[in-house]
TILUMTI-496174 format. One record per residue: residue in three letters; x, y, z of N, C-alpha, C in turn. Coordinates in steps of 0.02 Angstrom, whole numbers, always signed. Each point is the difference from the previous one (the first is absolute). Example, Ala and Ser with C-alpha at 12.3 -4.5 7.8 and 13.67 -1.06 7.14 Angstrom:
2
 type    nxx    nyy    nzz   caxx   cayy   cazz    cxx    cyy    czz
  ALA   +660   -284   +390    -45    +59     +0    +45    +60     +0
  SER    -18    +53    -36    +42    +59     +3    -39    +55    +37
//
This chain:
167
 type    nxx    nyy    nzz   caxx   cayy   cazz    cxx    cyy    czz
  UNK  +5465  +3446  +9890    +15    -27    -65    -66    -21    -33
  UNK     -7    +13    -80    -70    -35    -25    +13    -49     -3
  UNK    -53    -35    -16    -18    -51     -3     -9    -27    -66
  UNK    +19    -34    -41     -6    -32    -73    -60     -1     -8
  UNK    -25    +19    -73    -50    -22    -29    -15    -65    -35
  UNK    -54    -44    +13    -19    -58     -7    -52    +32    -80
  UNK    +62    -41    -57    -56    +23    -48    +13    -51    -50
  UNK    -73    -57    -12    +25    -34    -57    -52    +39    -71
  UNK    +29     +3    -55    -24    +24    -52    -51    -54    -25
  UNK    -70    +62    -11    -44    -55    -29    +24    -19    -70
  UNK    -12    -73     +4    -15    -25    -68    -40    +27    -51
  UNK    +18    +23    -61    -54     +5    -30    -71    -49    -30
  UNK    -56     +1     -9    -28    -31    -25    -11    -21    -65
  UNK     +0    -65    -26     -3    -14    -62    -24    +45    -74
  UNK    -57    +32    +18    -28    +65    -33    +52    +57     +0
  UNK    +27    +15    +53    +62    +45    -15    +66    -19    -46
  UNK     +2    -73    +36    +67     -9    -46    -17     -8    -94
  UNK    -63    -22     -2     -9     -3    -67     +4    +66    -24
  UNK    -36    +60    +42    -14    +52    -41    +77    +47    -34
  UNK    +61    -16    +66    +48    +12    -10    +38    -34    -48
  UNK     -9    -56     +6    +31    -46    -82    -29    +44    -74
  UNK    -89     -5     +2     +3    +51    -50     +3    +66    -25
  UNK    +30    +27    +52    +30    +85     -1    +80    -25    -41
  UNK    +23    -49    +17    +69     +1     +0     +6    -35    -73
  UNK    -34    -46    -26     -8    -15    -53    -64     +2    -49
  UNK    -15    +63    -11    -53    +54    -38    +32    -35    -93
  UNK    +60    +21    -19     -2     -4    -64    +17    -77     -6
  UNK    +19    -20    +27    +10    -85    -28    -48    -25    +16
  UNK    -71    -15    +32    -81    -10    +11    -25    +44    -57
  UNK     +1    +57    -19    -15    +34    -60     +1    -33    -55
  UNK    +69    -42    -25    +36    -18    -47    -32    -77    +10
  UNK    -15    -29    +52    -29    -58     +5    -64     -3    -15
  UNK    -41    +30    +24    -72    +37    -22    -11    -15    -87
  UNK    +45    +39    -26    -10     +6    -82    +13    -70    -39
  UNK    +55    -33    +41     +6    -69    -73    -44    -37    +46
  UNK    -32     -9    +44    -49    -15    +27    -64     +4    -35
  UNK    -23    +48    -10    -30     +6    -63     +9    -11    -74
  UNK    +49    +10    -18    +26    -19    -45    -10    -73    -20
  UNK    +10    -37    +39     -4    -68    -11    -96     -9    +17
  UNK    -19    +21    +44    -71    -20     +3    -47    +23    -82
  UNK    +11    +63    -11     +2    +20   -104    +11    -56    -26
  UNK    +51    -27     +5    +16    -46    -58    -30    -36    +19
  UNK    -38    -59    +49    +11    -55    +13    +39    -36    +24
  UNK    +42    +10    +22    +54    -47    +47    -21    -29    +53
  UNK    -21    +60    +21    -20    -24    +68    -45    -49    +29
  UNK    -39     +3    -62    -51    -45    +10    +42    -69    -22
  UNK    +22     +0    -63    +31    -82     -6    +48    -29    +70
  UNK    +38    +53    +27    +30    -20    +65    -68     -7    +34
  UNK    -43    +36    +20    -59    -51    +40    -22    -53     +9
  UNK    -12     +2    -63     +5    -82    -47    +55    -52    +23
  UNK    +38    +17    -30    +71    -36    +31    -18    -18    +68
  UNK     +9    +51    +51     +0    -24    +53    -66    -49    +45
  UNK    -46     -4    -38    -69    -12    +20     +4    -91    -44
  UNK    +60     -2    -48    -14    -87     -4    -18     +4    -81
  UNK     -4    +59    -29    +14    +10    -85    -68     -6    -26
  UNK    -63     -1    +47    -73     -7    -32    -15    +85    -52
  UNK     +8    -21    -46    -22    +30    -51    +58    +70    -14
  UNK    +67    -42     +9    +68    +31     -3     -4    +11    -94
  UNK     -5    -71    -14     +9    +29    -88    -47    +43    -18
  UNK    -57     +5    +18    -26    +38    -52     +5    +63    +25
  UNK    +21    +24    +49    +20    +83     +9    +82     -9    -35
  UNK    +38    -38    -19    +56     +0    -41    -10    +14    -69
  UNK    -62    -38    -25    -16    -11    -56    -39    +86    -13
  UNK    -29    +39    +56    -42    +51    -22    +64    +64     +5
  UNK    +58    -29    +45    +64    +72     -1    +44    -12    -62
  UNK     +4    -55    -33    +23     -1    -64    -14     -6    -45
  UNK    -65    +17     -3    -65    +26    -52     +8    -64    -49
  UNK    -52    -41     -6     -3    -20    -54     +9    -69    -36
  UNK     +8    -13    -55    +21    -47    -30    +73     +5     +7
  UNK    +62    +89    -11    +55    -37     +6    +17    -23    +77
  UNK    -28    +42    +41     +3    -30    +62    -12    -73    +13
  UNK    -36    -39    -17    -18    -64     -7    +65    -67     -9
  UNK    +32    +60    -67    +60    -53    -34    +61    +28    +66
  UNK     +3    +61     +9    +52     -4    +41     -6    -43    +63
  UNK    -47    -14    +32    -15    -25    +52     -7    -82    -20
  UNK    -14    -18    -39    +24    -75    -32    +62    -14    -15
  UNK    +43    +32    -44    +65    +30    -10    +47    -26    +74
  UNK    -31    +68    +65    +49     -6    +36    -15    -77    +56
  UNK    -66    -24    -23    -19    -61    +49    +56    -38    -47
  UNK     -4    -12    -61    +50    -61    -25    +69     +0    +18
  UNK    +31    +80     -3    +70    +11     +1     +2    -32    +84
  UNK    -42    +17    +41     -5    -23    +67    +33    -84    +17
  UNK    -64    -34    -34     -1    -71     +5    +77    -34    -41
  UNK    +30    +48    -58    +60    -15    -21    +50     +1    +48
  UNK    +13    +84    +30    +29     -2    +55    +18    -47    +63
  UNK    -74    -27    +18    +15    -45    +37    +14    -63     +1
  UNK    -24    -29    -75    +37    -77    -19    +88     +5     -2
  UNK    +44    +35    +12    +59    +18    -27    +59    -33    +68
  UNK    +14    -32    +20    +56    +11    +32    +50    +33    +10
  UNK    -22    +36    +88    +45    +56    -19    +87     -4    +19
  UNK    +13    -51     +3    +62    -32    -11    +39     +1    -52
  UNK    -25    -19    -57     -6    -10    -59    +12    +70    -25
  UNK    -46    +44     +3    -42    +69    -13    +82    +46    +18
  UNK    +17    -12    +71    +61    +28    +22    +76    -26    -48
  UNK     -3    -58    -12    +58    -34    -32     +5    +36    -73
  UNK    -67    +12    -42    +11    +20    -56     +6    +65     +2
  UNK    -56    +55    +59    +32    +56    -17    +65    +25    +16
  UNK    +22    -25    +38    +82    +10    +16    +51    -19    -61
  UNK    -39    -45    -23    +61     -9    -70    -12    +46    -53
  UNK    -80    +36    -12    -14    +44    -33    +44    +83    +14
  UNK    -14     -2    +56    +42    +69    +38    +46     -2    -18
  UNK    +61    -70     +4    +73     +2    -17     +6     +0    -72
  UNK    -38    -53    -30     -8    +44    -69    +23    +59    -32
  UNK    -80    +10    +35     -3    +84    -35    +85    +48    +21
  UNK     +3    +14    +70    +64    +21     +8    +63    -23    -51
  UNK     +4    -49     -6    +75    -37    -28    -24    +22    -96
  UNK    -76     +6    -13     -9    +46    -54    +23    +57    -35
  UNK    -37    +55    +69     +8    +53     +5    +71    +17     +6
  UNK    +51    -27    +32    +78    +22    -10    +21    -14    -64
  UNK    -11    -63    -39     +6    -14    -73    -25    +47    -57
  UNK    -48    +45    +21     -6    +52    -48    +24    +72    +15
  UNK     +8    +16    +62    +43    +29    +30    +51     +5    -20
  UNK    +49    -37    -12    +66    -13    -12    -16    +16    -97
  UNK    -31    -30    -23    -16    +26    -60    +20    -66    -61
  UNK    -19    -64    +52    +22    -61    -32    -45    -31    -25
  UNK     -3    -36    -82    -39    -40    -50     +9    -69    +18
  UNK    -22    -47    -44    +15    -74     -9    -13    -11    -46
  UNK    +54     -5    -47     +0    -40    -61    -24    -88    -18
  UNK     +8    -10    -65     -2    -36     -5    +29    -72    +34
  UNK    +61    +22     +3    +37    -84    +12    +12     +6    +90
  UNK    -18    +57    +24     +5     +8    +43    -79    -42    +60
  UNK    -40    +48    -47    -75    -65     +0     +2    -62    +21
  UNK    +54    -19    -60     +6    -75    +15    +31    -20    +24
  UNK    +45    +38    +47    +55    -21    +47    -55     +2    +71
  UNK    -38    +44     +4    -39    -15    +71    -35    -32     -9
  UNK    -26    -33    -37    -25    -61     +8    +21    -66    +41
  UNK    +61    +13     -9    +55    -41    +34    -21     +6    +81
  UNK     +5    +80    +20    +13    +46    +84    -55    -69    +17
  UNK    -11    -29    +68    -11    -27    +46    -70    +44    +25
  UNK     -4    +57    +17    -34    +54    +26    -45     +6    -70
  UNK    +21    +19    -69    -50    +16    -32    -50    -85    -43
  UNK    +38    -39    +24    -39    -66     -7    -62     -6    +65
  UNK    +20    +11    +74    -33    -13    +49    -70    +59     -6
  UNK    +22    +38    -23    -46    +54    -21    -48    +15    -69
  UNK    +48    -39    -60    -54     -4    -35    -72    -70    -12
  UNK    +53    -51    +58    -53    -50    +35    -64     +2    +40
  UNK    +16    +61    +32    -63    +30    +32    -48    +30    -46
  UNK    +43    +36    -20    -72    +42    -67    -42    -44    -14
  UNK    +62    -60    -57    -59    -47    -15    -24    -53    +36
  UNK    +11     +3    +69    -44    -44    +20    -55    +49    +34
  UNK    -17    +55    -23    -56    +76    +27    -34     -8    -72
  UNK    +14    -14    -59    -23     +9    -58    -37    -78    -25
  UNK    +46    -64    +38    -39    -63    +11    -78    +13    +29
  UNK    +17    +13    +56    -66    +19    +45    -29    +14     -4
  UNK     +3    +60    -49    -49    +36     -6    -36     -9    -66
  UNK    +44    -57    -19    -54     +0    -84    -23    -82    +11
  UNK    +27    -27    +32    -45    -74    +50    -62    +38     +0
  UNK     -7    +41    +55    -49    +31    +37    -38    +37    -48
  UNK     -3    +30    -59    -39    +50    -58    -24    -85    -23
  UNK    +47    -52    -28    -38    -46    -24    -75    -24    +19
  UNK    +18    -38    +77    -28    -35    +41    -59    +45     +0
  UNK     -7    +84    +13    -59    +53     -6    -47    -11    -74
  UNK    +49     -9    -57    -41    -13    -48    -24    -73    -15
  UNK    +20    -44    +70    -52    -80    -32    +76    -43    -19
  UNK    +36    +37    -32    +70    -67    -19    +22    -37    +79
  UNK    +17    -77    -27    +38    -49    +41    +48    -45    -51
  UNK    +33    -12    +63    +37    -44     -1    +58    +45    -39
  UNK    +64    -59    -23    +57    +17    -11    -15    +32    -93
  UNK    +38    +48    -20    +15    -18    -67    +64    -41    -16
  UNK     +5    -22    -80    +49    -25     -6    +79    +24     -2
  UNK     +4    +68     +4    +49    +38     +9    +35    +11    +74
  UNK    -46    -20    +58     +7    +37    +73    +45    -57    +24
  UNK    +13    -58     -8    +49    -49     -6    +53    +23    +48
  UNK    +36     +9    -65    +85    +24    -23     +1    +62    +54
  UNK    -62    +42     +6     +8    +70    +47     +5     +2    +51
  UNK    -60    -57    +14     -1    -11    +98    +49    -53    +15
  UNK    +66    +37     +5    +28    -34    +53    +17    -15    +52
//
């Protein structure tokens, strides 16, 4: 009777297995290759350098891929919208857009349906509970925000009108 063969298969070596990875994936390394470049052309790559290296001299390769003076404003632009963003509670932020969303929906079926509001009708929601709680918000978004335009141009304190408003 034979005797079994004792055979363990060599392992391949790391150099093999790589070379076989890139036999097997030729066009997607191809395809990586190009926006690879792609992005090093533009500059990207370098601001991600940047980025990752701690941001030393991050703006001004921002400032040289968005050419310019308008580059300048956009990049001021998006630093403010930034710092807005983050003063905001996003509690808050969540509470109103959800009432915005339902809004808009409970809108959008109202013209849908192919329905107006008249006059006396106007003045009957005034009455609704919902369009009081809601047009309280506006103006207390339209308070705020013209407090806040004041206070930017130098005005204080109360006028004699804000009384009766702030309640």
């Amino acid at each position: 009777m034979a005797k079994p063969l004792e055979f363990t298969p060599r392992v391949p070596t790391p150099q093999e297995q790589l070379h076989s990875e890139v036999e097997d994936s030729t066009d997607a390394l191809l395809e990586g290759l190009y926006v690879l470049r792609q992005l090093h052309e533009h500059g990207v790559l370098d601001v991600l350098g940047k980025t990752v290296r701690g941001g030393e001299g991050l703006v001004a390769s921002l400032l040289h891929i968005t050419g310019g003076e308008s580059g300048t404003t956009v990049l001021r632009n998006a630093t403010e919208v930034g710092k807005t963003l983050s003063a905001l509670n996003p509690g808050e932020v969540s509470l109103l857009g959800n009432a915005v969303v339902t809004g808009l929906n409970q809108g959008a079926r109202h013209v849908a349906a192919g329905k107006g509001v008249g006059l006396g009708e106007l003045l009957g929601l005034l009455k609704d509970r919902d369009v009081q709680v809601a047009l309280g918000a506006v103006f207390a978004v339209l308070k705020g925000a013209g407090r806040a335009l004041r206070e930017a141009n130098g005005e204080v304190g109360q006028l004699p009108n804000q009384a009766e408003v702030d309640r």
